[in-house]
Each structure stands twice: as C-alpha cells, then as structure tokens.
KOLZA-495658 format. One line per field, with one value per residue: x, y, z of N, C-alpha, C in turn; residue in one letter. Coordinates in Angstrom, 2 decimals, always signed. Example, Ala and Ser with C-alpha at 12.3 -4.5 7.8 and 13.67 -1.06 7.14 Angstrom:
residues 2
n_east = +13.19, +12.85
n_north = -5.69, -2.25
n_up = +7.80, +7.08
ca_east = +12.30, +13.67
ca_north = -4.50, -1.06
ca_up = +7.80, +7.14
c_east = +13.20, +12.90
c_north = -3.30, +0.03
c_up = +7.80, +7.87
resn = A, S
end
This chain:
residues 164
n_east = +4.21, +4.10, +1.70, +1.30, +1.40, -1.95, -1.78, +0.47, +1.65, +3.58, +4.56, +4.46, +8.18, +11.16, +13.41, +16.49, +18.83, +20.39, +23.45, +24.08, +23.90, +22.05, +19.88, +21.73, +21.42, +18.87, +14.94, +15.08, +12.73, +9.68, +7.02, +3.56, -0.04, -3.27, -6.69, -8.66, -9.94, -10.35, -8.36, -6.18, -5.89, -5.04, -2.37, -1.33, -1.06, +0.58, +3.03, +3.60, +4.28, +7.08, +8.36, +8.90, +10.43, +12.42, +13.53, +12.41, +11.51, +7.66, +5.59, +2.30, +0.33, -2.37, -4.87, -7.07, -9.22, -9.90, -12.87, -14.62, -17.07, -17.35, -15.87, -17.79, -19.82, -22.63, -23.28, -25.19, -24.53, -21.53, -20.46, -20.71, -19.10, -16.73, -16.60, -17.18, -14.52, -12.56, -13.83, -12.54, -10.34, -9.54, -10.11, -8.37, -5.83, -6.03, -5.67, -3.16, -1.82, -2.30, -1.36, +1.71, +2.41, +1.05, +3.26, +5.74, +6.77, +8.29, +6.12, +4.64, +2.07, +0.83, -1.51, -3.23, -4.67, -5.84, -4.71, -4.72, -2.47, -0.41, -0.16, +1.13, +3.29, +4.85, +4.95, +6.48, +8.69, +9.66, +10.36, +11.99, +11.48, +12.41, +10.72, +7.80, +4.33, +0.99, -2.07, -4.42, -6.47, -10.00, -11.87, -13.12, -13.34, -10.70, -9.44, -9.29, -8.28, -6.33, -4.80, -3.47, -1.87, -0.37, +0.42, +1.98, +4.55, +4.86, +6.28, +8.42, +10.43, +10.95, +11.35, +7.93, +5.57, +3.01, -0.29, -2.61
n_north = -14.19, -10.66, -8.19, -5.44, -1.89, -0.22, +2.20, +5.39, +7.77, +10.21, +12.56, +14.99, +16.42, +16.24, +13.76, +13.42, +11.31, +9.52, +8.72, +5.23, +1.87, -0.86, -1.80, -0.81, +2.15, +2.75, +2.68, +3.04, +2.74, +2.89, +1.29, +1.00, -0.75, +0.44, +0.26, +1.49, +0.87, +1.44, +0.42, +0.22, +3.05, +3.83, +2.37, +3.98, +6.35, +5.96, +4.48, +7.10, +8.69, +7.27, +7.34, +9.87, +10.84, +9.09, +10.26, +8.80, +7.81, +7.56, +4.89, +3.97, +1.95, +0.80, -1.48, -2.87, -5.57, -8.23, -10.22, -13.11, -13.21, -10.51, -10.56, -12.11, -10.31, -8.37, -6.01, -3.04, -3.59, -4.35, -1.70, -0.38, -1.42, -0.78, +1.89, +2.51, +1.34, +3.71, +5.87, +5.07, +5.45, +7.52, +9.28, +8.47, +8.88, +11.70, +12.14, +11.33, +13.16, +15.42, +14.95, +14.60, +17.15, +18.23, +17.05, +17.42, +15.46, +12.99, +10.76, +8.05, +7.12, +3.66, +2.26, -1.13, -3.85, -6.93, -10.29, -8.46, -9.48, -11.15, -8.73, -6.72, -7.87, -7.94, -5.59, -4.23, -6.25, -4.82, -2.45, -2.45, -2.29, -1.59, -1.75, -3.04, -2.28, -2.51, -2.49, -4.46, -6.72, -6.67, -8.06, -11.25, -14.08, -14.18, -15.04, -17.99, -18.53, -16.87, -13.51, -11.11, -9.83, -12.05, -13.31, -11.89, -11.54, -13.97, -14.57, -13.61, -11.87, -9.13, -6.63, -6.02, -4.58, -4.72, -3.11, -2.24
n_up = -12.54, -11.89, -11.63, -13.68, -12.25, -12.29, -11.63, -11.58, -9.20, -8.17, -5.72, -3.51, -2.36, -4.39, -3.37, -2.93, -3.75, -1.11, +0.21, +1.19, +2.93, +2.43, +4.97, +7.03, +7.68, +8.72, +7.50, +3.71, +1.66, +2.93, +2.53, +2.37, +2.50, +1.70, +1.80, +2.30, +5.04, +8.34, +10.01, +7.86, +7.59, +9.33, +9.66, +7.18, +8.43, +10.32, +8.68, +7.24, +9.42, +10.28, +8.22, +7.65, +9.95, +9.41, +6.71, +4.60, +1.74, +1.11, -0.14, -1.41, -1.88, -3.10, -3.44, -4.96, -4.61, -6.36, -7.08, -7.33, -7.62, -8.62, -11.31, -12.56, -12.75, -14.96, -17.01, -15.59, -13.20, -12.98, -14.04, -11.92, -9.60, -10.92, -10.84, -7.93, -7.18, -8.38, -7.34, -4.77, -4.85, -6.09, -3.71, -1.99, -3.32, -3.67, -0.41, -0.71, -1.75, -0.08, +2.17, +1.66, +0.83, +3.24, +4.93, +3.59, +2.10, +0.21, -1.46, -3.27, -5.02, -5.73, -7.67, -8.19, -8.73, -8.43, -6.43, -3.25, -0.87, -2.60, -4.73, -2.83, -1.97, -4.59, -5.26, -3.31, -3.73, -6.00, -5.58, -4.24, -1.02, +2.10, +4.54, +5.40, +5.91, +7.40, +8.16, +10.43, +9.94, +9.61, +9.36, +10.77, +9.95, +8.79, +10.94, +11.02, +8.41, +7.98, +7.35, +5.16, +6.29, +7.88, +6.03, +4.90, +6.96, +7.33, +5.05, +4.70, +3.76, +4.05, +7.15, +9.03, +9.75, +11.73, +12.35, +14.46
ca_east = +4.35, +3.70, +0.93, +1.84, +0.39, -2.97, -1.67, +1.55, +1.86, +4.37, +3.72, +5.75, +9.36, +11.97, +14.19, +18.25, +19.43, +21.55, +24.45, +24.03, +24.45, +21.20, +19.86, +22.34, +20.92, +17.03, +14.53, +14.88, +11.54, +8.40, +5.70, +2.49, -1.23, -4.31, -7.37, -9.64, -10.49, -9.43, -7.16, -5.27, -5.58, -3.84, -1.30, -0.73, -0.64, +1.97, +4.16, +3.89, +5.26, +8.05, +8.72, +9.45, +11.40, +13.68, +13.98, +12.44, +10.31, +6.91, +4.79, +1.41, -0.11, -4.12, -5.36, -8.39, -9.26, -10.95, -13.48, -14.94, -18.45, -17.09, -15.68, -18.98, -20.95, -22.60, -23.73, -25.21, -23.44, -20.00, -19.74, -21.47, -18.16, -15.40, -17.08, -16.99, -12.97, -12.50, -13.89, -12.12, -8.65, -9.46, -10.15, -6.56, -5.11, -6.25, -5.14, -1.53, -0.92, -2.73, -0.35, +2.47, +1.84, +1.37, +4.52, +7.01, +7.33, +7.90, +5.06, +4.48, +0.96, +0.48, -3.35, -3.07, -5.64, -5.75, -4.86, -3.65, -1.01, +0.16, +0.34, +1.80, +4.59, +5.42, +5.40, +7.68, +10.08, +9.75, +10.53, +13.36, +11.35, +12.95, +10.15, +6.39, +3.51, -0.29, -3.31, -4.76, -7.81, -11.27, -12.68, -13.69, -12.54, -9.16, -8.17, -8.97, -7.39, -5.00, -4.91, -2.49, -1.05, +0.42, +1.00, +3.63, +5.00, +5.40, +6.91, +9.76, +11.63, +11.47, +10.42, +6.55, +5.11, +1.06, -0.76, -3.59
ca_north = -12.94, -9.54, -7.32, -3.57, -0.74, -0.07, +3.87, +5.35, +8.78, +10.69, +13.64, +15.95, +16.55, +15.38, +13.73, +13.29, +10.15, +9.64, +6.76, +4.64, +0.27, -1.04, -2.46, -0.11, +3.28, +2.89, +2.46, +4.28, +2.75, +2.26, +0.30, +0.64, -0.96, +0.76, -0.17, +2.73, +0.44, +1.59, -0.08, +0.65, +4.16, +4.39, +2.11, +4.64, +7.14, +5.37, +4.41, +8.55, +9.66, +6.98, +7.62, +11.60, +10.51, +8.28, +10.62, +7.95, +7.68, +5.94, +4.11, +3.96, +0.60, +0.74, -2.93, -3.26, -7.14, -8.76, -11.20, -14.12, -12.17, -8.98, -10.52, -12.72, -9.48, -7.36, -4.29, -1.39, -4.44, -4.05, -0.37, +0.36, -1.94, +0.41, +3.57, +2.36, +1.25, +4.73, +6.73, +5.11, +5.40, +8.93, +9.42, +7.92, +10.04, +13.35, +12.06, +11.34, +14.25, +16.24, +14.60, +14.64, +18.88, +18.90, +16.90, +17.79, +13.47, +12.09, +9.55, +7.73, +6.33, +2.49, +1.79, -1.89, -4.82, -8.54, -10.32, -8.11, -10.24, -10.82, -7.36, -5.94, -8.83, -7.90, -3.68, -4.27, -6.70, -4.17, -1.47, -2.56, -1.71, -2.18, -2.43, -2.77, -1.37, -3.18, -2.67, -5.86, -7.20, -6.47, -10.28, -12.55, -15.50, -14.57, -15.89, -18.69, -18.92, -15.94, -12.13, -10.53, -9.41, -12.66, -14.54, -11.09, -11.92, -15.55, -14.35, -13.33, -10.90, -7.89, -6.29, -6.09, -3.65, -4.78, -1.65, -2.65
ca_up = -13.25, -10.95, -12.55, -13.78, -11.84, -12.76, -11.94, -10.31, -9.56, -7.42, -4.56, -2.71, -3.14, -5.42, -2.42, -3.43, -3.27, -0.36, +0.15, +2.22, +2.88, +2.56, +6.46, +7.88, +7.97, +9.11, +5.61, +2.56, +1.25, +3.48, +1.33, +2.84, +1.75, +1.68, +1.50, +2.81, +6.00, +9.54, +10.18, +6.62, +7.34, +10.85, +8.98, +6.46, +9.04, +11.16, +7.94, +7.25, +10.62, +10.65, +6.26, +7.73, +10.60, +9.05, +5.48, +3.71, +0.93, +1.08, -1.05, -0.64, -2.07, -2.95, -4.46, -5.38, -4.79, -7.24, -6.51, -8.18, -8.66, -9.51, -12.72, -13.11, -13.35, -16.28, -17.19, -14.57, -11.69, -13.54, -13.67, -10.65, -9.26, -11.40, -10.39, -7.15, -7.06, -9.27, -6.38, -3.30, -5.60, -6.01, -2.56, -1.31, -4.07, -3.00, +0.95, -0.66, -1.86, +0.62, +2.90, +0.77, +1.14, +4.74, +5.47, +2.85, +2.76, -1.14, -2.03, -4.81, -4.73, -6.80, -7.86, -8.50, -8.89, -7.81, -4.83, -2.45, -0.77, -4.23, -5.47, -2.29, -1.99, -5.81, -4.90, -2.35, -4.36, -7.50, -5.04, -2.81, +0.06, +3.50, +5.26, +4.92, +6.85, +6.98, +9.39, +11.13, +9.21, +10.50, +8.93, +11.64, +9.15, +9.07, +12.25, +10.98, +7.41, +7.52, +6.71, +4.53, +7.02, +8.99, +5.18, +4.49, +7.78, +7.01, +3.56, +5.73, +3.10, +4.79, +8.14, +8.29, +10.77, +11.85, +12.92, +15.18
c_east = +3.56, +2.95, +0.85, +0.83, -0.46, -2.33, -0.38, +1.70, +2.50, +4.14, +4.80, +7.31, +10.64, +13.13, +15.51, +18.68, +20.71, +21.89, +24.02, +23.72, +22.62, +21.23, +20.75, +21.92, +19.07, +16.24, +14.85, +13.45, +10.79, +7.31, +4.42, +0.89, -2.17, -5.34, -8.82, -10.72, -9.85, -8.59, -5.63, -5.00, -5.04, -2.59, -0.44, -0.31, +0.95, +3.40, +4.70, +4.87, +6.82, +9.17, +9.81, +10.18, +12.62, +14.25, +14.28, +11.22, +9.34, +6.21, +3.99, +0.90, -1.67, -4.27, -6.55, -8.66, -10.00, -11.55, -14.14, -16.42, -18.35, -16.75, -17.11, -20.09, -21.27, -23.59, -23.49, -23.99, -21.92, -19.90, -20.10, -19.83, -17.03, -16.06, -17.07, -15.29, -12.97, -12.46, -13.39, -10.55, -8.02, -9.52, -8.60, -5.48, -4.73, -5.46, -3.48, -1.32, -0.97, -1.39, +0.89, +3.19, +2.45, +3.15, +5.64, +7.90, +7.14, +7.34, +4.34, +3.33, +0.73, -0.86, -2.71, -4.54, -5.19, -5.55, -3.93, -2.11, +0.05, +0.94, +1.28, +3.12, +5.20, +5.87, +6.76, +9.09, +10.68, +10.43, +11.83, +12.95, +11.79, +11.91, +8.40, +5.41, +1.93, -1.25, -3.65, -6.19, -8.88, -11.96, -12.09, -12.94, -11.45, -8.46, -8.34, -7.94, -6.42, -5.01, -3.63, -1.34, -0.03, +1.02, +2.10, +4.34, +6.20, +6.42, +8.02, +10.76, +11.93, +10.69, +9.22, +6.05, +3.58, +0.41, -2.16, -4.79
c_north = -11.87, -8.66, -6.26, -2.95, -0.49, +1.77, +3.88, +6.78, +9.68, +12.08, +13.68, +16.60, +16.13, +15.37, +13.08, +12.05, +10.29, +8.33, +6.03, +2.99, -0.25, -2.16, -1.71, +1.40, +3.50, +3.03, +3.69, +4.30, +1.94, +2.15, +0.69, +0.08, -0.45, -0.03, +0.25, +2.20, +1.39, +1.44, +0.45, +1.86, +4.50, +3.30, +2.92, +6.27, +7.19, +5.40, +6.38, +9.21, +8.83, +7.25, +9.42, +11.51, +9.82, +9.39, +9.25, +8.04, +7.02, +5.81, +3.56, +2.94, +0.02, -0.50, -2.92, -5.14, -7.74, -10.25, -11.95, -13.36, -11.15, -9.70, -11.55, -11.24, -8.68, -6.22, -3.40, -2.34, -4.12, -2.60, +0.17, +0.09, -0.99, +1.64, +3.60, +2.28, +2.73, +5.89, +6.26, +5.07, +6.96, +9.59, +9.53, +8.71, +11.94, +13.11, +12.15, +12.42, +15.46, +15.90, +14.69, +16.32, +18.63, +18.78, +16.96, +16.12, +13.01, +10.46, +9.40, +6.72, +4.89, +2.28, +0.24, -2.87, -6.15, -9.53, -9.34, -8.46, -10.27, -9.69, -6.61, -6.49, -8.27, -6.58, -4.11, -4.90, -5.53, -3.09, -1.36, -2.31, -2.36, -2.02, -2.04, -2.57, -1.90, -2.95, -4.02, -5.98, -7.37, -7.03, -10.78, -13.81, -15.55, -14.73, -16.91, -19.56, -17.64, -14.63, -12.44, -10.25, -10.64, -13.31, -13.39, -11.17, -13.44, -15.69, -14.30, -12.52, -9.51, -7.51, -6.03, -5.75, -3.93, -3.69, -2.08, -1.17
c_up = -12.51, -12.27, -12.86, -12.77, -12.67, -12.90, -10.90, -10.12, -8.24, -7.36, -3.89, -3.17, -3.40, -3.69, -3.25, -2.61, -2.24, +0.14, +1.24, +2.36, +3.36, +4.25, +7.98, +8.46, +8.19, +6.94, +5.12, +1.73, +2.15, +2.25, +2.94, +2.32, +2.49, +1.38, +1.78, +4.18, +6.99, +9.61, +9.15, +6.64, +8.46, +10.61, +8.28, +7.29, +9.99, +10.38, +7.52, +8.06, +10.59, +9.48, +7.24, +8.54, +10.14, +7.62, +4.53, +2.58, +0.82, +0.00, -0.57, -2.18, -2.05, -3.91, -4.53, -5.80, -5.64, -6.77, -7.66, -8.75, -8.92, -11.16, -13.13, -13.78, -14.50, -15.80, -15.81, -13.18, -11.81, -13.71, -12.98, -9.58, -9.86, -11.09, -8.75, -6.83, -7.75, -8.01, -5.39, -4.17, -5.77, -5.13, -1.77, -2.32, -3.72, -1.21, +0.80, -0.91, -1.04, +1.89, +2.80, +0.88, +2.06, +5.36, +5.10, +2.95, +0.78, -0.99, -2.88, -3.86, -6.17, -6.63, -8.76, -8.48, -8.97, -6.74, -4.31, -1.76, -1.99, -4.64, -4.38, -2.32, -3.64, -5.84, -4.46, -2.53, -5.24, -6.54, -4.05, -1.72, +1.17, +4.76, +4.87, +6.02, +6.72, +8.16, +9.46, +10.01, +10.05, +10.11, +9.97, +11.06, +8.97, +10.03, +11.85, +9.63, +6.93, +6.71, +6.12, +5.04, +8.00, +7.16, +4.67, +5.25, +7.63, +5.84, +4.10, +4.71, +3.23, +6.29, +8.07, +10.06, +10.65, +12.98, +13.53, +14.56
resn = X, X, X, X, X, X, X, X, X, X, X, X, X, X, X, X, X, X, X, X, X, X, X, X, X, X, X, X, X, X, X, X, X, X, X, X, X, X, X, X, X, X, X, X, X, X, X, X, X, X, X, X, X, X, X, X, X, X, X, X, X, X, X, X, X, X, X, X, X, X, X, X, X, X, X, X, X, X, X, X, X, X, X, X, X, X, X, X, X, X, X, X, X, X, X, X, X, X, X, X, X, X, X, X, X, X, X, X, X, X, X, X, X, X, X, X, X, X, X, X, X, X, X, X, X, X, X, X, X, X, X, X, X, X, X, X, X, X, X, X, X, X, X, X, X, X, X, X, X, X, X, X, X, X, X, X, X, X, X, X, X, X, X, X
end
C-alpha cells in the first residue's frame, strides 16, 4: 500500500494536454527525487533543462526518510527532527517555484515520507512517469548494499537517468 503525499502543490503554467502515444514522443512526465544533497540538486537541475526541452512536465519528489531513531525519539529530539524536515521542504519549495518562474516549466512538487525507494517507485507509478531522474548517493556503504538509485534501475519500469 503506497503512502499519500504528505503535500502536493503545483508551479508555473497550466500546460494543455497534448496527444500523443505514450514512448513515442520523448516524456510527458519527468519524476525527479530530491533530497537537498548535491547530487539531488544537479539531478533536479538536469531533469529541469530536459522537462523544458522536451515540453514536459516535472515532478519534483522530496522524501523525507524515516529512520528507526527518529521515530524512537521524544520531546525537544522529536520536534527539533520536524522542524528540521519542515525547513528543508520549505526550502525545495521556494526553489520549485522559483524555478518554475524562471523557466515557464509546470512543476508539481510531492513532500512525502518513508523509504525513499518506496515512495519514489510509488510517485512514479501514481504518476505515469516516463522517466525518472536521481543523483548518485554520497554513502560509502552503498556500494556495498545498494543506493536508490541502482534498486530503481533494477526495478526496470521505466527509464532511470543517474546524475553523477
């Protein structure tokens, strides 16, 4: 069972559906995930320029991961943690639409929570997206048990662009 958007809220302008045979005419929806790393943000830059090139719409994809001691914690620890996610959600908010502006590019931003992989694989079903967009992971440990980025790969249900 895929988990609602925590928030969804759509930027720029209203683009007119136009026909076309899905796989045949370059995407209509780039998915991309955030995550206010490097990497995630010359992802979301990349999926931007290719979203305005193609006259496609993107979707920008912020998770907030939850971890085994985030939900262990209380009090000032636990809303020091949502005031923290709160402000890097609001951050990537203000960038979409600031972006959204500059490039005259409709994007709909999802604020979600849980595993990433997860939540983005479930965007991207919910969304029809034809292709998805991810920076490389800057953990050491996932060469050895696997970013996000090679297990949406492995998923194999749509193209899956890794942004160094």
């Amino acid at each position: 069972m895929a988990a609602q958007p925590v928030d969804r809220e759509e930027y720029g302008p209203v683009a007119e559906p136009v026909p076309f045979e899905r796989g045949t005419d370059g995407p209509r929806v780039v998915l991309v995930g955030v995550d206010g790393s490097r990497t995630s943000l010359r992802a979301a830059a990349y999926a931007a320029g290719l979203a305005r090139r193609q006259r496609s719409r993107l979707v920008v994809v912020f998770v907030a991961a939850s971890s085994g001691l985030g939900a262990l914690a209380l009090g000032p620890v636990a809303s020091a943690i949502q005031e923290t996610h709160e402000e890097l959600t609001a951050e990537l908010r203000r960038e979409c639409k600031r972006g959204a502006d500059e490039l005259g590019l409709p994007i709909t931003f999802l604020s979600r929570r849980g595993d990433p992989y997860l939540e983005i694989r479930a965007a991207a079903d919910e969304l029809r997206a034809d292709l998805v967009v991810v920076g490389t992971s800057e953990q050491a440990g996932h060469r050895l048990i696997g970013s996000i980025a090679n297990r949406l790969v492995k998923c194999g249900r749509w193209p899956v662009i890794v942004v160094p």
